[in-house]
C-alpha positions in Angstrom: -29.0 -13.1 11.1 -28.8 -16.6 9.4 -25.8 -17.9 7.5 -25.8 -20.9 5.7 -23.6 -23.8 4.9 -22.2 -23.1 1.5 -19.3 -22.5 -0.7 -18.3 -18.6 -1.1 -19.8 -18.3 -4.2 -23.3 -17.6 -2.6 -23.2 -14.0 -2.8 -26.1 -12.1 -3.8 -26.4 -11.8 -7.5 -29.7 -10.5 -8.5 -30.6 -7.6 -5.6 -33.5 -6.5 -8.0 -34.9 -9.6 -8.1 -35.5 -9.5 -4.3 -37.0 -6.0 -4.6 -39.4 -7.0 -7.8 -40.5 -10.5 -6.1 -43.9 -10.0 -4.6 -44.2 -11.4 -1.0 -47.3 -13.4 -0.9 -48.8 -14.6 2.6 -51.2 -16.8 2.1 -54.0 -18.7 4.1 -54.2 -22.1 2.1 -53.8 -25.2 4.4 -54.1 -28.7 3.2 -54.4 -31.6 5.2 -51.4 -34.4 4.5 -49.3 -36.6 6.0 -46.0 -36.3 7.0 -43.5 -39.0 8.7 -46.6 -41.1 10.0 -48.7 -38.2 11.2 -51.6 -36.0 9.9 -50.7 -31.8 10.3 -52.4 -29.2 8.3 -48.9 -27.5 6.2 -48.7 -24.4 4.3 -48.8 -25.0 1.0 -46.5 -22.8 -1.8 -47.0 -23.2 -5.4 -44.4 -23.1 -8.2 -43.7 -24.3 -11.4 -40.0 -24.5 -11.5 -38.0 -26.4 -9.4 -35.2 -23.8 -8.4 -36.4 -21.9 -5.2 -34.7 -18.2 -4.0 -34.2 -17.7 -0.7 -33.9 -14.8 0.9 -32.2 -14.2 4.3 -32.4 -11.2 6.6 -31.7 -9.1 4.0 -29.3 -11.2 1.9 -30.9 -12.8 -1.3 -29.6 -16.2 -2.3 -30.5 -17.1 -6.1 -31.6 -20.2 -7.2 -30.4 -21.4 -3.7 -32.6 -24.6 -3.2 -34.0 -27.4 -6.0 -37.0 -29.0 -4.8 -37.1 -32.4 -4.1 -39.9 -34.6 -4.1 -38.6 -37.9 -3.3 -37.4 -36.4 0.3 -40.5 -36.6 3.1 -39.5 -33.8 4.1 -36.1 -31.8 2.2 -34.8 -30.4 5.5 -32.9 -26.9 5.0 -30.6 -26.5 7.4 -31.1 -22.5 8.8 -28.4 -21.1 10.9 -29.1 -18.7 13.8 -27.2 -16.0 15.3 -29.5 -14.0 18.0 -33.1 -14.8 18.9 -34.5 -15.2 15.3 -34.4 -14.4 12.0 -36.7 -13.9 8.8 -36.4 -16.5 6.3 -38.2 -16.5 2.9 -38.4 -19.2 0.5 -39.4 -17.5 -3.2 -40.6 -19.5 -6.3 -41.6 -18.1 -9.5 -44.9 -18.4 -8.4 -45.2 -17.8 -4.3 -43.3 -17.1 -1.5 -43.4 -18.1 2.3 -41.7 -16.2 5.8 -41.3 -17.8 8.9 -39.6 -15.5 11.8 -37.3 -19.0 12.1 -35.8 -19.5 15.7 -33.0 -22.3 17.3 -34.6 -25.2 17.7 -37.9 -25.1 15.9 -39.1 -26.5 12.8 -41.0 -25.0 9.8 -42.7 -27.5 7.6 -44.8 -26.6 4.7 -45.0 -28.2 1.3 -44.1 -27.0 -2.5 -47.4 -27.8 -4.9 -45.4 -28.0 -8.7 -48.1 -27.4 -11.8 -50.7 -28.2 -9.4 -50.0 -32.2 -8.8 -46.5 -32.9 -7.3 -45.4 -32.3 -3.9 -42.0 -31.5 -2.1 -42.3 -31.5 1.0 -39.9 -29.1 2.9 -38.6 -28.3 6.1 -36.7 -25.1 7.7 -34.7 -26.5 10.7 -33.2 -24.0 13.1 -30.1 -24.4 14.3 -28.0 -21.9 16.7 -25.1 -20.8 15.1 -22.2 -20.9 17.4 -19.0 -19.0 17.0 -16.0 -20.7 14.8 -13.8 -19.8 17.3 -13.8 -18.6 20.7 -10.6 -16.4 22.3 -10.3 -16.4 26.3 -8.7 -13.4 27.1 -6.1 -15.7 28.5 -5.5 -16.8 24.8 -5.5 -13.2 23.9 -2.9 -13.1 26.2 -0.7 -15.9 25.4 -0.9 -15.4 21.6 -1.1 -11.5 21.1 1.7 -10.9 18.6 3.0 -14.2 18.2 3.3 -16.4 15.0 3.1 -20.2 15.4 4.4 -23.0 13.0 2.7 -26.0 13.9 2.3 -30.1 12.5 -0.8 -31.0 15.3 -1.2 -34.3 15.6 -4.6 -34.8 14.8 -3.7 -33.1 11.8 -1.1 -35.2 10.7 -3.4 -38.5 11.6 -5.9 -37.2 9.2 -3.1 -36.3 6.2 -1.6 -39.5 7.0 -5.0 -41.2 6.4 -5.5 -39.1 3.0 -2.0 -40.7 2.1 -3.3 -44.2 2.4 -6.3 -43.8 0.2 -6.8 -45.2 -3.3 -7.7 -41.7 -3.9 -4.1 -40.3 -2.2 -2.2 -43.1 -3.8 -3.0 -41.9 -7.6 -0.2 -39.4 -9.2 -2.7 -36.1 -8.3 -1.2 -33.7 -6.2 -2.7 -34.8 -3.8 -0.1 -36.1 -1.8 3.6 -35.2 -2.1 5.6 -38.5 -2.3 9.2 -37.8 -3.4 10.6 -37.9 0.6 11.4 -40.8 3.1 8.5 -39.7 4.9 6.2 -40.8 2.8 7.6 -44.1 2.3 8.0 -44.2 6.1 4.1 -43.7 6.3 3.5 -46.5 3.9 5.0 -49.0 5.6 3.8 -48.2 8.7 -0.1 -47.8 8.0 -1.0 -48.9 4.3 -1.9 -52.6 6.4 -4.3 -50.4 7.7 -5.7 -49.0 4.6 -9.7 -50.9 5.5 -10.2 -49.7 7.9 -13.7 -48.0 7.7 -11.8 -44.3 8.2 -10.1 -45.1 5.1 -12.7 -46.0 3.1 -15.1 -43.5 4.7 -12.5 -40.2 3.7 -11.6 -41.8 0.3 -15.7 -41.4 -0.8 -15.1 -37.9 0.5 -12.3 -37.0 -1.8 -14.3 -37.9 -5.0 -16.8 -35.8 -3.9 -16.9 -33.1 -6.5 -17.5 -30.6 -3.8 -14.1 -31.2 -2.9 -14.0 -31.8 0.9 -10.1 -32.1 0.9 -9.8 -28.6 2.0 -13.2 -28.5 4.4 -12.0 -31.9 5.9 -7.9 -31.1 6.1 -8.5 -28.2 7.8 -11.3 -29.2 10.0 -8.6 -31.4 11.7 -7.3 -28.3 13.3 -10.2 -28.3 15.7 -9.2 -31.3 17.3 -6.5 -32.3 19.6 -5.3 -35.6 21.4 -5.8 -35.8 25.5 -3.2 -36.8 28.0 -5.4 -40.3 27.8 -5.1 -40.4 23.8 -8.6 -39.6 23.0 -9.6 -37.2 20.3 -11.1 -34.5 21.6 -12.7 -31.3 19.8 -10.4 -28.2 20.7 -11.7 -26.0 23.5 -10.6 -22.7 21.0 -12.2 -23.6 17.6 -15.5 -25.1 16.8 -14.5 -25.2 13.3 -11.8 -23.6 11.2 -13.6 -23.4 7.2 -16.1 -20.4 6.6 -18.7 -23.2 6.9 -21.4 -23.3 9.8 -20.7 -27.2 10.1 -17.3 -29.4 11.2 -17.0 -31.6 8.3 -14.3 -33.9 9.9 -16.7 -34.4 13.5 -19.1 -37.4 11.8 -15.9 -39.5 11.2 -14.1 -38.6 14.6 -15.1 -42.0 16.3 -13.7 -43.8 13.5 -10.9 -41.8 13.4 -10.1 -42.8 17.1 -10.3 -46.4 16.2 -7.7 -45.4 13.3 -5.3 -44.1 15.6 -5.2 -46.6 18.3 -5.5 -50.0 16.1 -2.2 -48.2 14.2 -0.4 -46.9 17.2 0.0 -43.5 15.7 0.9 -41.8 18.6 3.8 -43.8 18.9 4.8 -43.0 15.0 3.9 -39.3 15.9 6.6 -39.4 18.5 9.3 -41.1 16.5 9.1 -38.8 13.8 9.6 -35.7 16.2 12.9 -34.6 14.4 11.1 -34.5 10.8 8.7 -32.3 11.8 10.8 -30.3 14.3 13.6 -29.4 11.3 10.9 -28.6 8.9 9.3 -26.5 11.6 12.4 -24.6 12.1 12.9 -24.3 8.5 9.4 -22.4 8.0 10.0 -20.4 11.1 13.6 -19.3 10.2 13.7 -19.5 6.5 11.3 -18.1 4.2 10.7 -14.5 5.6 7.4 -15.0 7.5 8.2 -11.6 9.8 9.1 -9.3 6.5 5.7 -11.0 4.4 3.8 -10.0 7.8 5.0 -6.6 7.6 4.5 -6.0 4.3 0.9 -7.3 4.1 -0.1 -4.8 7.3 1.8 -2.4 5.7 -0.3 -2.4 2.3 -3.5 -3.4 3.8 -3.9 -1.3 6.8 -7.6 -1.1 7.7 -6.9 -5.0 8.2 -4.5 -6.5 11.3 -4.3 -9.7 12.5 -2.6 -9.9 16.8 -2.1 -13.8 15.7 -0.7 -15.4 13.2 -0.7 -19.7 12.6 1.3 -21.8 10.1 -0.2 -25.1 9.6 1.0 -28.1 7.4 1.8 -31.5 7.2 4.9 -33.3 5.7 2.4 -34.7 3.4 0.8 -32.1 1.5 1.4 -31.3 -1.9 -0.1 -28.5 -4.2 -3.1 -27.7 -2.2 -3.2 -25.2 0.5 -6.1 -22.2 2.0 -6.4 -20.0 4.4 -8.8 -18.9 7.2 -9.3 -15.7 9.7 -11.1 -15.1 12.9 -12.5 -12.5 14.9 -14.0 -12.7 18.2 -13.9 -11.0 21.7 -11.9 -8.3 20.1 -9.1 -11.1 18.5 -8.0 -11.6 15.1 -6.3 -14.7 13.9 -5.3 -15.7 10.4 -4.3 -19.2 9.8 -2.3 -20.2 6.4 -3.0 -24.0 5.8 -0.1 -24.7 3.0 2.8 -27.0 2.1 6.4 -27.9 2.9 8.1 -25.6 0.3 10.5 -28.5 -1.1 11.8 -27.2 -4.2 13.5 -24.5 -2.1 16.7 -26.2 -2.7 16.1 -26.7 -6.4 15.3 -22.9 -7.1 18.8 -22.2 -6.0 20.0 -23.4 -8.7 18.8 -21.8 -11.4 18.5 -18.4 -8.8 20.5 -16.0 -6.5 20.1 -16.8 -3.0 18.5 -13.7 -2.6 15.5 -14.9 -5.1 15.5 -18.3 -4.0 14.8 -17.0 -0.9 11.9 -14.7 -1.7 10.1 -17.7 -3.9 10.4 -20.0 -0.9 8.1 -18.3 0.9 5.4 -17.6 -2.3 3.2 -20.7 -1.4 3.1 -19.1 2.2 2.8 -15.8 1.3 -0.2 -16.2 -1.0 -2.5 -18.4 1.7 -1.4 -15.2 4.4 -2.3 -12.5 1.8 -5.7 -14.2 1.2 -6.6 -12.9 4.7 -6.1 -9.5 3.5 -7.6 -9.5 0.0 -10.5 -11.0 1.5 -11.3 -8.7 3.5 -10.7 -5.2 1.3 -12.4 -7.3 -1.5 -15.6 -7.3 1.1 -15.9 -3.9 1.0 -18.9 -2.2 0.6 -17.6 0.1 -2.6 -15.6 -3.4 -4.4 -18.2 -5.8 -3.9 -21.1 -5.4 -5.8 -18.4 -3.9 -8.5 -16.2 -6.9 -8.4 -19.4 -9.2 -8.7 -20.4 -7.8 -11.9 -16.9 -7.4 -13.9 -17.1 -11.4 -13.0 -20.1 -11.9 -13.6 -19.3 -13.6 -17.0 -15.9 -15.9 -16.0 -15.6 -17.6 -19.0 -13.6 -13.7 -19.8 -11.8 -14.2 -17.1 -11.1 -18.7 -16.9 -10.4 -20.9 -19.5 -12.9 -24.2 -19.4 -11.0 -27.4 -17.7 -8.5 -25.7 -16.2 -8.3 -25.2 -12.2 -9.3 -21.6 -12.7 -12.8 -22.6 -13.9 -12.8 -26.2 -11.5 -12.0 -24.2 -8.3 -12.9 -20.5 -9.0 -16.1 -20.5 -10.3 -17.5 -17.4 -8.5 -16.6 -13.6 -9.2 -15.2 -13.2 -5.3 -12.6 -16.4 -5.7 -12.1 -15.6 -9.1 -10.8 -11.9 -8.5 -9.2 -12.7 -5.0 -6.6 -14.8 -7.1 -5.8 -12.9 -10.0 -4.9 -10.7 -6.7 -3.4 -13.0 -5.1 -0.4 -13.8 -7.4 -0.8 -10.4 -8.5 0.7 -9.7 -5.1 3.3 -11.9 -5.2 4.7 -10.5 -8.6 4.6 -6.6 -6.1 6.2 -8.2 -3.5 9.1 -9.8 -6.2 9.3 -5.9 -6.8 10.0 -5.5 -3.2 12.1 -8.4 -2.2 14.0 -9.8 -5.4 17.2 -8.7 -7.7 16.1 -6.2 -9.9 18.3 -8.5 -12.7 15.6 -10.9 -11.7 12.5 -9.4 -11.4 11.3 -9.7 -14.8 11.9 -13.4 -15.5 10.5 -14.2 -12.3 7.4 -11.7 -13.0 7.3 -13.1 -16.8 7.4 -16.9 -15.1 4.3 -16.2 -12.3 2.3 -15.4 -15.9 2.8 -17.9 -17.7 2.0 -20.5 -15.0 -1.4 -18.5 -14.4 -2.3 -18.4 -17.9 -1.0 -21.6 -19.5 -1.0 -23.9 -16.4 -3.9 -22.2 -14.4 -6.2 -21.4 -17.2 -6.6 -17.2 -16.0 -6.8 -15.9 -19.2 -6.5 -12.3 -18.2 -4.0 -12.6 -16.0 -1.0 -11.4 -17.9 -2.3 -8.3 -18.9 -3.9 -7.6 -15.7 -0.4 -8.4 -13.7 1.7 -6.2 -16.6 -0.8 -3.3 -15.5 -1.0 -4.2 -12.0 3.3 -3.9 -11.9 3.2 -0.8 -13.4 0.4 1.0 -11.1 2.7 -0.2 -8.4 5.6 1.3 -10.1 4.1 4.6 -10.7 2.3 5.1 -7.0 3.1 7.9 -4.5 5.5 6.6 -2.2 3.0 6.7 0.4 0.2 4.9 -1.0 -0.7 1.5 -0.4 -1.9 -1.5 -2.4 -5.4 -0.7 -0.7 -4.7 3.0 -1.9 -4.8 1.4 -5.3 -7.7 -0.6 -5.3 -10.1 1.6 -6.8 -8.0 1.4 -10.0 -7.4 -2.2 -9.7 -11.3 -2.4 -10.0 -12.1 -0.3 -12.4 -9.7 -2.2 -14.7 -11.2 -5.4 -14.8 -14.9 -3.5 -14.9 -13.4 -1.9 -17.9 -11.3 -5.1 -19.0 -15.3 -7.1 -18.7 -16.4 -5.2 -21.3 -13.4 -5.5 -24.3 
């Protein structure tokens, strides 16, 4: 098996594309040279520049765009096992190499007969994301954890100093003492090459804020102060690669030129009182309960909160399995505006909203999961298939949900939250806070469909047996928006 290092929206699209694409083996070599020496290559023809690839048996469409600038465009193939098959397909030829850890495949792509792009398949071991000792098993079996790690915070800190962090985006939230505390403690720092380094980053229209923020988890401070990569996670996105490792050295230099460990330490009591207030406040043991409860062909024996003072509007969410361990980790914000909402709320809803932000980065690990099913996938993939049904143009449901899988994981996602309102909240409330998780969706969020879909999602949920779960429903909830694709 190979997996690869892209976003989640590389799942196969076009199965009878891979079944109608004729594998051609071919004997053609030409002599050329590559990187200063002479090597007889395999040559592949094609006439368009987007290549399919095809993996094991996943198919991958459109995945690669020849390049013939590069001497050679080095794919990066990750390895779990011995080997794997791995076919690159163009609309003319195709090539397979039985592609091991460690070895390189070079051939070259011929376009209309004159240009070349050469190409490369690297092999690279794929090592676990995490690895759990059976005296972590031990240690964290049942347990939730709220946690501001310090290399963490370094890194948030350093998104806070940014020209990028600076703007009025999200990015950063700013209305506290701790922010202004930050400032003046490590803006005189704001060259350094870190800085500059993780600013480029954040214009990236990938958006690495996520891959970066929560590849900070993986790393940990020594007794001597040095950064050191965490002897439980290799890496904590769904990525093969740790996008934070290339600027760890820098990083390092960061910390000690700014004392940081000494900051860290002073500001103990912040993060210890909004540590308590996560862990005691929002209803992270009834959200748990509830989520196993509706989703029970999916458990988790560890739970981890992570967050920094410093985060805004963004948050995500990851899960693990290995040596017979799962973990789900919910990377979010400081709810802040839980004293606001008591205002305008009972204390009983105010309480129940604090914990939303939480509650949908924990559910993800769920929805994910039943989503990935073998009877909702394919399914799910082709009611999305079209998104401009589903997200409005310009609006973060189209920016950051542009494939069918993230698209319908969050119109379930708040969808859940309006069920668990049902649950948790005043009935005398329920409806205005249902009617206000809509409107944000649609108007701010730009998911069209969501208002209908949550008014028939709250009903179904109404109207179920009293034993049935929110997986038990499912098979409705998918045949609604396969239905709802075509009106």
């Amino acid at each position: 098996m190979v997996c690869i290092q892209q976003a989640s929206n590389l799942h196969p699209s076009n199965q009878k594309f891979m079944f109608k694409s004729k594998i051609l083996f071919f004997t053609v070599l030409v002599l050329i040279t590559v990187k200063g020496f002479s090597q007889k290559l395999p040559v592949v023809n094609a006439s368009d520049l987007k290549i399919d690839i095809r993996i094991g048996n996943e198919f991958y469409k459109g995945q690669w765009n020849l390049n013939t600038s590069l001497r050679p465009d080095v794919y990066d193939a990750y390895v779990t096992g011995t080997s794997t098959p791995v076919t690159f397909i163009s609309d003319r030829d195709s090539i397979r190499f039985d592609v091991k850890p460690g070895h390189s495949y070079p051939f070259v792509f011929v376009i209309n007969g004159k240009d070349s792009a050469f190409t490369e398949i690297k092999g690279i071991k794929l090592v676990p994301r995490a690895v759990f000792s059976n005296e972590y098993k031990k240690t964290h079996f049942g347990k939730t954890s709220v946690e501001i790690p310090m290399v963490y915070e370094l890194l948030n800190i350093v998104f806070a100093i940014t020209e990028t962090g600076k703007k009025d985006n999200g990015l950063i939230y700013k209305d506290m003492p701790y922010y202004q505390e930050v400032l003046k403690w490590f803006e005189p720092f704001a060259k350094e090459p870190v800085v500059q380094r993780i600013n480029a980053e954040l214009t990236n229209p990938d958006d690495m804020y996520h891959a970066l923020k929560m590849d900070g988890y993986s790393f940990e401070f020594s007794n001597q102060g040095k950064i050191e990569k965490s002897k439980i996670y290799n890496r904590i996105g769904r990525a093969n690669v740790n996008f934070l490792e290339p600027f760890i050295d820098d990083l390092q230099t960061f910390a000690t030129k700014t004392n940081f460990k000494k900051f860290y330490q002073d500001h103990s009591p912040v993060y210890k009182k909004q540590i308590e207030i996560y862990r005691d406040s929002v209803g992270v043991p009834v959200m748990q309960k509830w989520l196993t409860r509706n989703f029970p062909s999916t458990s988790y024996e560890s739970f981890k909160i992570i967050f920094s003072p410093l985060v805004a509007g963004n948050q995500s969410a990851s899960w693990f399995e290995n040596n017979d361990f799962h973990e789900a980790q919910a990377h979010v914000n400081f709810p802040y505006g839980i004293h606001n909402s008591q205002k305008k709320w009972s204390k009983e809803a105010s309480f129940v909203m604090a914990g939303s932000i939480l509650f949908t980065e924990l559910n993800h690990a769920f929805i994910g999961p039943e989503a990935d099913k073998p009877q909702y996938r394919s399914r799910i993939t082709k009611a999305f298939s079209d998104l401009n049904i589903w997200n409005e143009k310009g609006k973060p449901a189209e920016l950051g949900y542009n494939d069918p899988s993230s698209s319908f994981d969050e119109y379930m996602n708040w969808g859940l939250v309006s069920l668990r309102y049902l649950d948790y909240a005043p009935k005398s409330e329920q409806e205005k806070l249902i009617a206000g998780i809509e409107k944000m969706m649609v108007e701010g969020r730009g998911f069209k469909r969501f208002a209908e879909y949550n008014q028939f999602l709250v009903q179904l949920y109404k109207n179920k047996k009293q034993e049935q779960t929110v997986a038990d429903l499912y098979p409705e909830i998918v045949s609604w928006f396969e239905n709802s694709a075509t009106r």
